[in-house]
VOGU-3710 file (C-alpha; in Angstrom, 3 decimals, decimal comma):
1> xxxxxxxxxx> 17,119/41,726/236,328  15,871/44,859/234,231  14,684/47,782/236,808  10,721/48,550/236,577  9,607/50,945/234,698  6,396/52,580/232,812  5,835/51,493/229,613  5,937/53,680/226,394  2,560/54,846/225,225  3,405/53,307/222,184
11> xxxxxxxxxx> 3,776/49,829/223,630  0,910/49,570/225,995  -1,108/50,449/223,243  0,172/47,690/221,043  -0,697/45,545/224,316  -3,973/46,604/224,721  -4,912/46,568/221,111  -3,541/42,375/221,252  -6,511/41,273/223,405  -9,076/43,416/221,683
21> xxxxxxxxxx> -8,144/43,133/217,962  -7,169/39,749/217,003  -8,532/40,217/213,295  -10,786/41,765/211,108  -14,659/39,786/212,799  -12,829/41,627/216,202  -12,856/44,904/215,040  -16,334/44,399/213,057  -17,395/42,865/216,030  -16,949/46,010/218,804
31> xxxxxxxxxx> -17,442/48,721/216,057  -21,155/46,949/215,295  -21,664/46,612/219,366  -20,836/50,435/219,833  -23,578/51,222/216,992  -25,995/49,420/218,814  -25,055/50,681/222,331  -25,333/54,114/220,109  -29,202/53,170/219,634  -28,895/52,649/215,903
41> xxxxxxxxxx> -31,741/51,140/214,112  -30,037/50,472/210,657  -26,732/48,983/210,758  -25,154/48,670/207,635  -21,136/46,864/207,744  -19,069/46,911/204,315  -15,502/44,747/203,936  -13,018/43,835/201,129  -10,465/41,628/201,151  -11,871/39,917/203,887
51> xxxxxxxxxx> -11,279/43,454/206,068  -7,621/43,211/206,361  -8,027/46,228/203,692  -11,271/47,935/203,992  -14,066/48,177/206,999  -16,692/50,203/207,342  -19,620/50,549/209,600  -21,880/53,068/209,616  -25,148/53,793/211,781  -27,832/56,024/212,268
61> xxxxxxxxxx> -27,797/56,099/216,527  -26,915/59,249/218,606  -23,619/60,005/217,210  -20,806/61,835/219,329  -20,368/65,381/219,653  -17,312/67,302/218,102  -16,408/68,099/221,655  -16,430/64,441/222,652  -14,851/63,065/219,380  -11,313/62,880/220,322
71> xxxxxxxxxx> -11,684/62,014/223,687  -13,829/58,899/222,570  -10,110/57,553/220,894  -8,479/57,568/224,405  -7,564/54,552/226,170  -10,558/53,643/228,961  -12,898/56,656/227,971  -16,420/55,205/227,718  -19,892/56,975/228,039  -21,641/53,666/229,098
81> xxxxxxxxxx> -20,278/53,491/232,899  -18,711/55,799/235,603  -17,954/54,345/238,647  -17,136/51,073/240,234  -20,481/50,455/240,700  -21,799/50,300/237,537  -19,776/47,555/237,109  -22,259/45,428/238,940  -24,910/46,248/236,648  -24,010/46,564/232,702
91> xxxxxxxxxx> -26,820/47,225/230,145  -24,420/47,521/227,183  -22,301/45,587/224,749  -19,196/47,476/225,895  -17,957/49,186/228,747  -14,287/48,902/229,064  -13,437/52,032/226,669  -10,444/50,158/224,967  -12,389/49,638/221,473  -11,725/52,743/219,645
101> xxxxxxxxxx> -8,064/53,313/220,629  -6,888/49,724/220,263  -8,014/49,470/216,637  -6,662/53,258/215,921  -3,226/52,090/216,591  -2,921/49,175/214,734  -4,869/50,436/211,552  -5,352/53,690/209,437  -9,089/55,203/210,854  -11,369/57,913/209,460
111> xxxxxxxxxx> -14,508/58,751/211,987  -17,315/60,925/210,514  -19,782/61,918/213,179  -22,987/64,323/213,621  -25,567/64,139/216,717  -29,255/65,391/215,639  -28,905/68,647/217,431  -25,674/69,468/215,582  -25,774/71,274/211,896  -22,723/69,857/210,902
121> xxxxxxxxxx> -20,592/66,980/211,645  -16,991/65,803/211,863  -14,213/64,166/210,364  -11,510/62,555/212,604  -8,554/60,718/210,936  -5,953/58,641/213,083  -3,213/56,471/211,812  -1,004/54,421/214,203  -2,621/56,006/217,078  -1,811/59,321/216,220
131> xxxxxxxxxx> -4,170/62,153/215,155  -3,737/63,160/211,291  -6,814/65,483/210,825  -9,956/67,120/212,731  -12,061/69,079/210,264  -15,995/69,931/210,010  -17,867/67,902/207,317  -21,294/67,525/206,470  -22,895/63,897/206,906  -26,101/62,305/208,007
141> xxxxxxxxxx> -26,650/61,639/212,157  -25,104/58,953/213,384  -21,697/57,757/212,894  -19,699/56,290/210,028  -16,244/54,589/210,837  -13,554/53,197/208,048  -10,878/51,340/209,504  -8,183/50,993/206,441  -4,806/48,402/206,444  -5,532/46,403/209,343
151> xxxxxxxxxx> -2,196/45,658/211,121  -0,039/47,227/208,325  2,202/48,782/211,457  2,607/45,501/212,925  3,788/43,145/210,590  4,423/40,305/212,934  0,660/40,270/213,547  -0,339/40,405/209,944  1,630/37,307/209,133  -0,947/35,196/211,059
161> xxxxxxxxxx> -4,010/36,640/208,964  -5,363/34,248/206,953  -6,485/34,254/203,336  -9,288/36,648/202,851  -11,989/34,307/202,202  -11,297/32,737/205,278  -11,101/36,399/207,442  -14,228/37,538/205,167  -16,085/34,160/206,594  -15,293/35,037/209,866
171> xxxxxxxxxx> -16,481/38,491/209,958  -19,884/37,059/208,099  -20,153/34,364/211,277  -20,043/37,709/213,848  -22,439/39,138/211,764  -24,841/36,753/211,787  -24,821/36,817/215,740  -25,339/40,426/216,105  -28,119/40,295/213,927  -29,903/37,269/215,213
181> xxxxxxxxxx> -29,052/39,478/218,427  -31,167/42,126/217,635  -34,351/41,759/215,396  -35,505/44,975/216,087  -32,459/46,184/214,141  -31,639/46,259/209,878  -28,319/44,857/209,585  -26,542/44,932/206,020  -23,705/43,413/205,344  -21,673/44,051/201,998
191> xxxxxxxxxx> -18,546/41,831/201,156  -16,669/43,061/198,389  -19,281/44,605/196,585  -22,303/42,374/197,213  -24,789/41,714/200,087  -24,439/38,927/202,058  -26,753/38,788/204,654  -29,797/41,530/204,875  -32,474/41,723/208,296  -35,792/43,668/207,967
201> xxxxxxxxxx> -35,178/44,957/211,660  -39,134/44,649/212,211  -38,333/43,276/215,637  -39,756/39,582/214,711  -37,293/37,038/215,917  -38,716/34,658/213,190  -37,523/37,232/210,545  -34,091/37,193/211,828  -33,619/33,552/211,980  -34,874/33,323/208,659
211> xxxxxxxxxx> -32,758/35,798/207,100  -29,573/34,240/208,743  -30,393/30,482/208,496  -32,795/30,181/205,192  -35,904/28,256/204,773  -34,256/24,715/204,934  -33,084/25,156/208,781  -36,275/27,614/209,696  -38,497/24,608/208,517  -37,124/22,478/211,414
221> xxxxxxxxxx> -37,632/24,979/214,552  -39,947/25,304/216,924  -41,086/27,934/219,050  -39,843/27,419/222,734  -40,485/29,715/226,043  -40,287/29,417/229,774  -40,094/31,481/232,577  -38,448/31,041/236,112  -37,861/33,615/239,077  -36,169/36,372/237,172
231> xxxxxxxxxx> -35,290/34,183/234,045  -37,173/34,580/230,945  -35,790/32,041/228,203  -37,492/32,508/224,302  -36,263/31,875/220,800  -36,238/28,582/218,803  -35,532/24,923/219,379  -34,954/22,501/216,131  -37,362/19,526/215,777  -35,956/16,212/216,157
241> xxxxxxxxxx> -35,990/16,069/212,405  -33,891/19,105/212,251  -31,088/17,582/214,672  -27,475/18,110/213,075  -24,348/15,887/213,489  -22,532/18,681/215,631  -23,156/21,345/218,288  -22,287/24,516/216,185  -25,453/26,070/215,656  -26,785/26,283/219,229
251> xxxxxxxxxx> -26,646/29,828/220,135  -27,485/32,048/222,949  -27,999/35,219/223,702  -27,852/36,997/227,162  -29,851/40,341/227,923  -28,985/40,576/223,997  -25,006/39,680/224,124  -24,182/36,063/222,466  -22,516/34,124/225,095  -20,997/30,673/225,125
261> xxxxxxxxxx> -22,325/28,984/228,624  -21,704/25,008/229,511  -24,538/24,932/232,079  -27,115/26,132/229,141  -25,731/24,120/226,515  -25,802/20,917/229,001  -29,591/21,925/230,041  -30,382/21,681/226,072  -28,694/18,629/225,527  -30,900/16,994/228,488
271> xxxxxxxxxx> -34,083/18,048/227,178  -33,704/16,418/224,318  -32,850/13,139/226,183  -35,710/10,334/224,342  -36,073/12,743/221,088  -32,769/12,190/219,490  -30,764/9,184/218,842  -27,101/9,399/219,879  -25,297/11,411/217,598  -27,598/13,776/216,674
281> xxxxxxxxxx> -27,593/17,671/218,745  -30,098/19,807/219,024  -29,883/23,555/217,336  -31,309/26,406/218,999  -31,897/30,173/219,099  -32,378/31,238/222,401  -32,547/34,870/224,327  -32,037/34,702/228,067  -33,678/38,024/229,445  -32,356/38,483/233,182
291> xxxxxxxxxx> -31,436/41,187/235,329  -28,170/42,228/234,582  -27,063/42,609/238,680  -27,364/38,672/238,559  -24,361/38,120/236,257  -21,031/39,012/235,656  -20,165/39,967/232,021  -16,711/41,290/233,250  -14,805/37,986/232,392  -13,209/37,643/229,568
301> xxxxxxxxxx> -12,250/40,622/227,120  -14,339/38,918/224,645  -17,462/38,800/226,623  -18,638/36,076/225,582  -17,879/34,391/228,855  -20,036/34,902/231,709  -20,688/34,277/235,337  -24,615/33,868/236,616  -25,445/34,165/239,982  -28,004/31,281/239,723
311> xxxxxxxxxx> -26,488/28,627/237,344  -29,584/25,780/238,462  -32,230/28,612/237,517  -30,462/28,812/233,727  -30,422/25,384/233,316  -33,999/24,968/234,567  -35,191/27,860/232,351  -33,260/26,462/229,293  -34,074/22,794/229,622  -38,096/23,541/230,397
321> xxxxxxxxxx> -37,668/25,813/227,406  -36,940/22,979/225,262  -38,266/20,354/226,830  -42,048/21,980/226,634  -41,384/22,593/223,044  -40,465/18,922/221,972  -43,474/17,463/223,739  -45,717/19,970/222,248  -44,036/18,577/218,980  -44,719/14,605/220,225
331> xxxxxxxxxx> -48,288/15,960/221,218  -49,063/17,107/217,976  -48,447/13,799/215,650  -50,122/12,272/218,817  -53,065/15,023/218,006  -53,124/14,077/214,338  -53,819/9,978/214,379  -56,766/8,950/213,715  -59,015/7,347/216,494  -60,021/3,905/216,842
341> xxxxxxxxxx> -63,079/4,140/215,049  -62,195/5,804/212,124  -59,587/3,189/211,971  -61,621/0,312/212,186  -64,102/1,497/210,282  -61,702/2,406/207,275  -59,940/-1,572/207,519  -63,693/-2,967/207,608  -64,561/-0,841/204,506  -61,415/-1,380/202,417
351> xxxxxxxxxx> -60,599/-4,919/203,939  -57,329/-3,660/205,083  -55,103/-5,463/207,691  -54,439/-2,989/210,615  -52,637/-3,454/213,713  -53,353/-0,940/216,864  -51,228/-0,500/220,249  -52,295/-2,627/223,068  -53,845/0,248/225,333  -56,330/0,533/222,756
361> xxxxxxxxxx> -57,612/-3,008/223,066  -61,022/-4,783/224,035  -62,204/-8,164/226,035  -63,897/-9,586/222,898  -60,574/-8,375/220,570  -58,045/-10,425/222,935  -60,366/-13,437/222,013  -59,941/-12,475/218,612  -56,269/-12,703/218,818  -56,278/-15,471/221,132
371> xxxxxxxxxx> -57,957/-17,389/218,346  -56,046/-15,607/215,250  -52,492/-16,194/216,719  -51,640/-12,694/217,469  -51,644/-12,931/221,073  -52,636/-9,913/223,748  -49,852/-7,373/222,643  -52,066/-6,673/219,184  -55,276/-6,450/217,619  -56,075/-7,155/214,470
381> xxxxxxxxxx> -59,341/-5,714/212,514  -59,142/-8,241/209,870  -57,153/-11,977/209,814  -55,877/-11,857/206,667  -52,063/-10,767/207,664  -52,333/-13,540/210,938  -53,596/-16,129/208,593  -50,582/-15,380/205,947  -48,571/-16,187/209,291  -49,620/-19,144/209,759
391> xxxxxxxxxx> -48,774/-20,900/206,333  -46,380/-23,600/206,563  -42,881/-22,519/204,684  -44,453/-25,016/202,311  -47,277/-23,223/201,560  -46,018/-19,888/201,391  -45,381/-18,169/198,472  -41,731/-17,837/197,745  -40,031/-14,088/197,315  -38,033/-13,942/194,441
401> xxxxxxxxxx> -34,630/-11,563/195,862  -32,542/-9,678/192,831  -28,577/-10,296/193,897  -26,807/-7,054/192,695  -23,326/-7,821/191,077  -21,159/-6,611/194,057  -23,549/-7,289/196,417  -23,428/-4,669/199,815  -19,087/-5,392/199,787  -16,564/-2,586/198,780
411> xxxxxxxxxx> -14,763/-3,242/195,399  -11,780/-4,605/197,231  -13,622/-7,376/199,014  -16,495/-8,337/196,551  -16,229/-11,688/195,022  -17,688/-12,667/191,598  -18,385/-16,242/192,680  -22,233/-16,076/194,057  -23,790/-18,949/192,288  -23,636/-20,722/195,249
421> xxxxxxxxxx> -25,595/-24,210/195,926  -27,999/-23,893/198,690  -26,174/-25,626/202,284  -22,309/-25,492/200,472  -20,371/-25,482/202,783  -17,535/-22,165/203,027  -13,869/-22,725/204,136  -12,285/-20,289/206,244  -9,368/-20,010/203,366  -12,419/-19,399/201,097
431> xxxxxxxxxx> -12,720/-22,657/199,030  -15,647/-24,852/199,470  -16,425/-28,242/200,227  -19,360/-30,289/200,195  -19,731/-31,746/204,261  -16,664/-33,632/204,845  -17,234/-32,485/208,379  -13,792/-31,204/209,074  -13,254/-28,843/211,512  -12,159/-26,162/209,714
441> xxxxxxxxxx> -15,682/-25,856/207,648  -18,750/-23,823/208,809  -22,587/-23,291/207,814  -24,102/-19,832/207,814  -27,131/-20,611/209,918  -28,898/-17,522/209,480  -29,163/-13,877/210,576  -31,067/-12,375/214,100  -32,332/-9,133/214,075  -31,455/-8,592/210,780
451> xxxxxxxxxx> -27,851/-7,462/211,953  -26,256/-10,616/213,464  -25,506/-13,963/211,175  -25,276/-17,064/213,044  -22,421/-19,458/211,880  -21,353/-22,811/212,749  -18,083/-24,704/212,745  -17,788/-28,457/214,218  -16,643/-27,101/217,665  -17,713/-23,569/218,223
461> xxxxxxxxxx> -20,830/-20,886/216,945  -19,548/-17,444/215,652  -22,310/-14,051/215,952  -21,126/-11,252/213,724  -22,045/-8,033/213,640  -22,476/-7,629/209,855  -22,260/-3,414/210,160  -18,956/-3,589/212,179  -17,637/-5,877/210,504  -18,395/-4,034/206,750
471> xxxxxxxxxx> -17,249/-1,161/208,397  -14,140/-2,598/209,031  -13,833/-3,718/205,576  -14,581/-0,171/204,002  -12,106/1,524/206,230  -9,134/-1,504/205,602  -9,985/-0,612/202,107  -9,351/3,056/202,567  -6,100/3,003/204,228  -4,917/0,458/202,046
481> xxxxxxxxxx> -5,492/2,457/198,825  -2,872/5,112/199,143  -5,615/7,189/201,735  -7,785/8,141/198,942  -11,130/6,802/199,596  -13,016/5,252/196,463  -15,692/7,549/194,831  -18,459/7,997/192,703  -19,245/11,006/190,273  -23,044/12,287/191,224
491> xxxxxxxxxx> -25,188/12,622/188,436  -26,970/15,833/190,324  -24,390/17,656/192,102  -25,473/17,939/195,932  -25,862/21,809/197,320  -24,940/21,822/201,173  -26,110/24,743/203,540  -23,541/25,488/206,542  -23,275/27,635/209,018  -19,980/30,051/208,517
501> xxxxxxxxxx> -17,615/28,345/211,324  -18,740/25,187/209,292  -18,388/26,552/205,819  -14,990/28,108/206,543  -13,907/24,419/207,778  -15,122/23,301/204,711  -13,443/25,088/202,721  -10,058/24,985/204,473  -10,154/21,587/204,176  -11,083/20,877/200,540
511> xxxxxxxxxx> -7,747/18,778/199,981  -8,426/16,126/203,164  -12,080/15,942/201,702  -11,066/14,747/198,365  -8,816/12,285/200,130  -11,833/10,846/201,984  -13,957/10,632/198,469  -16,049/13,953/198,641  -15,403/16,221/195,803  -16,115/19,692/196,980
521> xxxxxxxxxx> -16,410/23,262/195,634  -17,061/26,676/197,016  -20,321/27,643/196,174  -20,207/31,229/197,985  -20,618/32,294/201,442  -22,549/29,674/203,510  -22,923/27,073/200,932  -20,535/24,376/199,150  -21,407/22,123/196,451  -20,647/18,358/195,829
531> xxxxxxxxxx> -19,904/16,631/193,045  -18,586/13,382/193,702  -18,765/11,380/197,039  -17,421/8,011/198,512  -18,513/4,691/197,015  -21,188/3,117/198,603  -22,598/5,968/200,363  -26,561/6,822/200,293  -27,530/9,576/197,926  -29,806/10,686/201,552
541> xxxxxxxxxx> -26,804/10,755/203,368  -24,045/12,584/201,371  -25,818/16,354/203,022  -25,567/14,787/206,191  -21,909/13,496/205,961  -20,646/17,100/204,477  -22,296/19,029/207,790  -20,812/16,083/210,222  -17,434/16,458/208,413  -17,357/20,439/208,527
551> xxxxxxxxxx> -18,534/20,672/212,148  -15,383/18,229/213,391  -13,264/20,355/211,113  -14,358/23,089/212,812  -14,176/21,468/216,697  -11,214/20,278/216,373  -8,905/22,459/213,628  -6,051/21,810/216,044  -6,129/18,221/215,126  -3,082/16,934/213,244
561> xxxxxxxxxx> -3,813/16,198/209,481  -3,287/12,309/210,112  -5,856/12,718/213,013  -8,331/14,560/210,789  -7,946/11,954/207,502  -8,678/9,047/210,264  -11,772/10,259/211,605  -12,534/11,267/207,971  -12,284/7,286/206,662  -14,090/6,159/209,610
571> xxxxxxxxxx> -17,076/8,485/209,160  -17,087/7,454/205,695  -16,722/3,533/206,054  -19,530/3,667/209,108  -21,739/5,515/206,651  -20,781/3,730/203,367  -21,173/0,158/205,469  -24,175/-2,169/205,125  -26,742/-1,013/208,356  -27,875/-2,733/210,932
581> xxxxxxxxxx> -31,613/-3,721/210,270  -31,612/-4,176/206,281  -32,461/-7,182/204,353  -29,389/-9,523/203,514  -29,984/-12,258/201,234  -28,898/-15,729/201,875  -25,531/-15,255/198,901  -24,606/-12,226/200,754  -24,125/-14,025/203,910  -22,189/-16,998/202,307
591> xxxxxxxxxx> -20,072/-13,903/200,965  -19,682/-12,116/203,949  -18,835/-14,979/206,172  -15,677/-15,844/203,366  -14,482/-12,595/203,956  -14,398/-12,172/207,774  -12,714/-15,737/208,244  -10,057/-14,784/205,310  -9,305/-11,027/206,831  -7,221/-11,476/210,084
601> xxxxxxxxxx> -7,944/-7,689/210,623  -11,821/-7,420/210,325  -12,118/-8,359/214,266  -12,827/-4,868/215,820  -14,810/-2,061/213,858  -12,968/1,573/213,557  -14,245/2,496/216,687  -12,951/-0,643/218,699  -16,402/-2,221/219,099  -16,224/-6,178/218,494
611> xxxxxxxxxx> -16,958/-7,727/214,953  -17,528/-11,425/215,916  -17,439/-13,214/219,516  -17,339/-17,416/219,764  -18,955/-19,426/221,957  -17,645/-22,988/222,190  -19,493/-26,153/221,906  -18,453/-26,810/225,256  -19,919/-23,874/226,804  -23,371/-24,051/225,074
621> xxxxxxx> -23,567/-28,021/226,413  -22,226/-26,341/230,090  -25,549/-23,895/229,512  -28,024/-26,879/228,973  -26,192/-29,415/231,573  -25,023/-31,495/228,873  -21,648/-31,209/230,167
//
């Protein structure tokens, strides 16, 4: 066993500098937080090559004396607390003191630095950790720090840098928390040569969203606030409408720090309980003002993990946040319908056929009904819809239904043969006969709930689930075409907005994208364009499937590729398959039915739920005593 013994300088530096400066959005990340500790107003952040070259941040705060300047370089030497104490109550982004001298010796820095009351300011220059020059120099107050060849000393650490775009995107994600941070600061942001992101600093959290986010995700939030004990919650909810496929955009911010908290995320989730349909999550901006006694930032070195004192109070103050906000949002369509008068009165003047909700019935209407065939549940103004009711199939007029070639069935599965006789009867093999009552024949009965067709054999009745089962179909299809997904060239290319953890997904993952039938292309920062998508799919939905692809991508980059292209083809066959709830005509049935008897493996959708189930003859004569 080796004796104990101090470490070098050298190598406890290295140490140090591994939890603090894991790449380029690290270093960004504490330089802009010591700016704005610094009391800077403008905050303007410049990087090429996605910083493993070039960053620089300069601000206009308090600036360090040239007395201070190479102390501020030393390991632990902070202005921002001095005893154990403080510890108990931090007001700043940092207070460990390991920011400056951890990037110093893994990169090539240049400090220039002037406080108001000084005439002239000074430059510092440090490479490896070591000082290479301390000179006066003229420059503006505030502070202005280059950090140059990021990890050139440490080559070992470089080699796990990614490309630049993919560094560069990172760095822009960090950026766009600090700023949402802070609206009462101007952030700039420059990446190789042009601005990417821009804040007026006019202290309007709407102004700071809508720099960061853009008009098409503003559109969707709504203002939220709620107060409880010492817990102060603000910022932006999304409307239901504005509800994305994945959790990345929910962000909070503690006491002005972005934090990533279970208890507050869970709280969010809850209030939207009876807004959102499963799937869908809820975006937010939200500040949580506190006092800073009542939680522990001292965690993690990231600090972005946190300890409250009083998790039920957060969750309270977070979920009454949102919660107010979305029924403020129900209220307000509730607000905008018309009353019962107006609504009358409009069906009696233009002879319209309304029907209103049952609380907003009358003695004399429910005789109406009674005698018009509607029942209690509704009123009618006028009987001309109950009267079309109660036509005999006879008398009805018949709807004429347009059979599209291929009908709702992927390439691989469609059949030409749809000039089928009314009541022919479809073998499970496929061929037909005309009722020679064998066992193996069956009758489409019909379709429930528009999602469910009905079909009978001599012995047994079949329900199938027509989306599960299409679904299954779509994704058979998939894997069985050499795991390239069929696809369709868009006539308008589709321009998709993402946040940067989803956009730098995106990109990564351009290759396993094309395999699932999405042609993408890098569009610049935050943005990606598409130009061809998987057959089948809704021109609606193709914005919707690039965000819910990105956002896995981005949850779960850890995933093995053949994990990643599976959950790709069954995103695409659930979206791509025929939904629950549409119209199916009577040949697409017939069609349907064929294909689910001839395809041993359509029995259990992607996701394991159940295509078909049987019930016996036996068992529906057992249900009726027969037996």
């Amino acid at each position: 066993m080796n004796a104990i013994k101090v470490l070098p300088k050298r190598v406890y530096e290295l140490i140090a500098a591994g939890e603090v400066v894991e790449r380029p959005a690290s270093v960004v990340k504490e330089l802009v937080e010591n700016s704005i500790d610094a009391g800077a107003s403008q905050i303007t952040v410049e990087i090429k090559n996605g910083g493993i070259a070039y960053i620089r941040v300069t601000d206009n705060g308090i600036g360090i004396r040239a007395g201070e300047v190479r102390t501020a370089f030393l390991s632990h030497a902070t202005s921002k607390i001095g005893e154990d104490a403080d510890l108990y109550s931090i007001e700043t982004l940092g207070f460990r003191g390991e920011a400056l001298a951890s990037i110093a010796a893994v990169s090539k820095v240049e400090m220039m630095t002037r406080t108001r009351d000084e005439n002239s300011g000074v430059l510092f220059k440090m490479q490896s950790g070591e000082e290479t020059a301390f000179q006066e120099a003229g420059c503006p107050a505030g502070s202005t720090l280059i950090v140059r060849d990021l990890f050139y000393n440490t080559p070992a650490r470089m080699k796990f840098l990614k490309k630049d775009v993919y560094e560069g995107n990172a760095v822009a994600s960090v950026m766009e928390k600090l700023a949402l941070s802070r609206s009462d600061i101007a952030f700039k942001f420059i990446r190789d040569g042009k601005i990417a992101l821009q804040t007026p600093g006019d202290g309007k959290t709407e102004s700071a969203v809508y720099a960061v986010f853009g008009s098409s995700i503003f559109s969707n939030m709504m203002k939220a606030s709620y107060r409880i004990g010492d817990i102060a919650v603000s910022g932006f909810v999304s409307a239901p409408s504005g509800a994305r496929m994945n959790k990345n955009l929910q962000l909070f911010f503690l006491n002005g720090r972005f934090i990533k908290n279970q208890t507050a995320a869970t709280a969010l989730s809850e209030a939207y309980k009876g807004f959102l349909v499963p799937g869908k999550y809820p975006a937010c901006v939200l500040y949580i003002e506190m006092p800073p006694g009542k939680v522990d930032v001292n965690v993690h070195p990231a600090k972005t993990e946190v300890r409250f004192e009083n998790e039920k109070e957060l969750f309270h103050a977070v979920y009454y946040a949102a919660k107010t906000a979305n029924e403020a949002y129900a209220q307000s369509f509730t607000a905008a319908a018309p009353s019962q008068e107006s609504d009358a009165k409009r069906a009696s003047d233009t002879g319209d056929s309304i029907l209103l909700p049952p609380d907003r019935e009358n003695k004399e209407q429910k005789a109406a009904d009674a005698t018009s065939g509607l029942g209690d549940g509704y009123k009618a103004a006028e009987t001309l819809t109950a009267a079309a009711y109660r036509l005999t199939p006879a008398e009805r007029e018949p709807v004429q239904v347009t059979f599209p070639e291929s009908g709702f069935m992927t390439d691989g599965y469609a059949g030409n043969d749809l000039s089928v006789p009314k009541g022919l009867r479809r073998m499970p093999d496929g061929s037909a006969a005309e009722g020679s009552g064998k066992p193996e024949e069956f009758i489409v009965i019909g379709e429930v709930f528009e999602t469910y067709f009905i079909v009978q054999t001599a012995d047994a009745v079949f329900f199938i689930d027509k989306h599960a089962a299409h679904e299954r179909m779509i994704y058979d299809s998939i894997k069985s075409s050499s795991g390239h997904a069929p696809s369709q060239l868009l006539l308008v290319p589709v321009c998709v907005n993402l946040t940067q953890e989803e956009y730098t997904a995106a990109v990564e993952n351009l290759a396993l994208l094309e395999n699932a039938g999405f042609l993408v292309e890098d569009f610049g920062p935050g943005t990606v364009i598409v130009r061809q998508a998987p057959m089948h799919t809704d021109l609606a939905d193709i914005a919707d499937m690039v965000v819910e692809t990105s956002g896995y991508l981005a949850e779960n980059k850890n995933d093995t590729v053949p994990k990643k292209l599976d959950w790709l083809y069954h995103s695409v066959a659930c979206r791509a398959a025929v939904k629950a709830g549409s119209f199916t005509s009577e040949q697409e049935r017939e069609q349907f039915v064929r294909e689910v008897f001839a395809s041993p493996s359509v029995r259990n959708c992607p996701h394991g739920r159940p295509v078909m189930f049987r019930m016996d003859r036996r068992e529906l004569e057992k249900r009726f005593d027969r037996a």
